[in-house]
N, C-alpha and C positions, 0 to 999 in steps of 0.2 A: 178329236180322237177320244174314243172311248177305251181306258186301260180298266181289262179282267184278272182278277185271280181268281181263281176255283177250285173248286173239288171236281174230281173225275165225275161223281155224281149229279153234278150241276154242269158240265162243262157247255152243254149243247144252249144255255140259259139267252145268251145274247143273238144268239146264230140268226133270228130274222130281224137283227138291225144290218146284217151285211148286206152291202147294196143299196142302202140308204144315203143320206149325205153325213154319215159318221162312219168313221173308220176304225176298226176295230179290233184291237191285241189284245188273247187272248194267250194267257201262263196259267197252265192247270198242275195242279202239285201240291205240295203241303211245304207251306210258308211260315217263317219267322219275319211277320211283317217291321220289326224294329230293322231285321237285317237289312231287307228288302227297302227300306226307306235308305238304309246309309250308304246303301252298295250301289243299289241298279234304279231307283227313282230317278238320278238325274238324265238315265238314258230318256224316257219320257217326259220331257220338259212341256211338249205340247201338247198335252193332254186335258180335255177340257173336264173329263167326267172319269173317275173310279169306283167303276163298280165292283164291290172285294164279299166274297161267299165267304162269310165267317169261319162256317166249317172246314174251311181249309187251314185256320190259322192253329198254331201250334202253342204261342205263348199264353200266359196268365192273362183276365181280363186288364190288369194296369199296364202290364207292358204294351199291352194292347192301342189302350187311351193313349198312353205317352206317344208311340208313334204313331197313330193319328195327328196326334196335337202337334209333332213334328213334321208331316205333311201337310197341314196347314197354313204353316209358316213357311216351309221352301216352296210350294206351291201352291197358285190360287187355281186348284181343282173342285168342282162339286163332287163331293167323296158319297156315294151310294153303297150300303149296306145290305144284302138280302143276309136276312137273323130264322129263317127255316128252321128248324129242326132245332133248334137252341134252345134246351133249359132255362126256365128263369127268365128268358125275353124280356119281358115288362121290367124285372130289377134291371136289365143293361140300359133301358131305353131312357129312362132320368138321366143316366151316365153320358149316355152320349148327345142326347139334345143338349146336358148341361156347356160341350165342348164348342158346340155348333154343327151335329149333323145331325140331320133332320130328316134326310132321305131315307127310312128306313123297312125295309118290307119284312113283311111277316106272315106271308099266304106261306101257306104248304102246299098247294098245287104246283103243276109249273104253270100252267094258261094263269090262274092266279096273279102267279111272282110274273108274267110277263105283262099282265097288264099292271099292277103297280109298278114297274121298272117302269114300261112307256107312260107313265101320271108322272113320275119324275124327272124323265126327261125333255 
């Protein structure tokens, strides 16, 4: 199972992995991902891949890291990042290779962001 968060403006991003042999839930909205890690992550326990649209997140970049780093530890997910449209890109990406994600896209297209998403997974 592949779990989305999104922005309304990226929401359509995963739509031709359905129908493939990954299944796929998608929460479009504006996120407090430290929330979202302590409230409703353990609904998705089986999830093998997170794919999270930055631009829907709400907090500072630390609180950010920290609940990443806490989803790493409750679960063994491959966590995928599309960083689009995001100031400063290149200063996050030390940040988070240094945590261990590595899956990170950074095309501003969408055909772009969909083929980097399909290299990643």
């Amino acid at each position: 199972m592949l779990l989305y968060l999104s922005s309304n403006g990226k929401s359509g991003l995963a739509d031709f992995l359905e129908g493939q042999s990954l299944v796929v839930k998608k929460l479009v909205g504006r996120f407090y991902l430290k929330q979202f890690v302590t409230k409703d992550l353990r609904n998705y326990t089986g999830c093998e891949f997170f794919l999270l649209d930055v631009s829907c997140i709400e907090e500072q970049f630390e609180d950010f890291i920290v609940a990443l780093q806490s989803m790493q530890i409750m679960m063994d997910v491959r966590i995928i990042l599309v960083m689009s449209g995001i100031k400063n890109v290149h200063a996050y990406v030390d940040r988070l290779v240094d945590i261990g994600v590595t899956d990170i896209i950074t095309a501003d297209s969408l055909e772009d962001i969909r083929i980097e998403l399909a290299e990643c997974l």
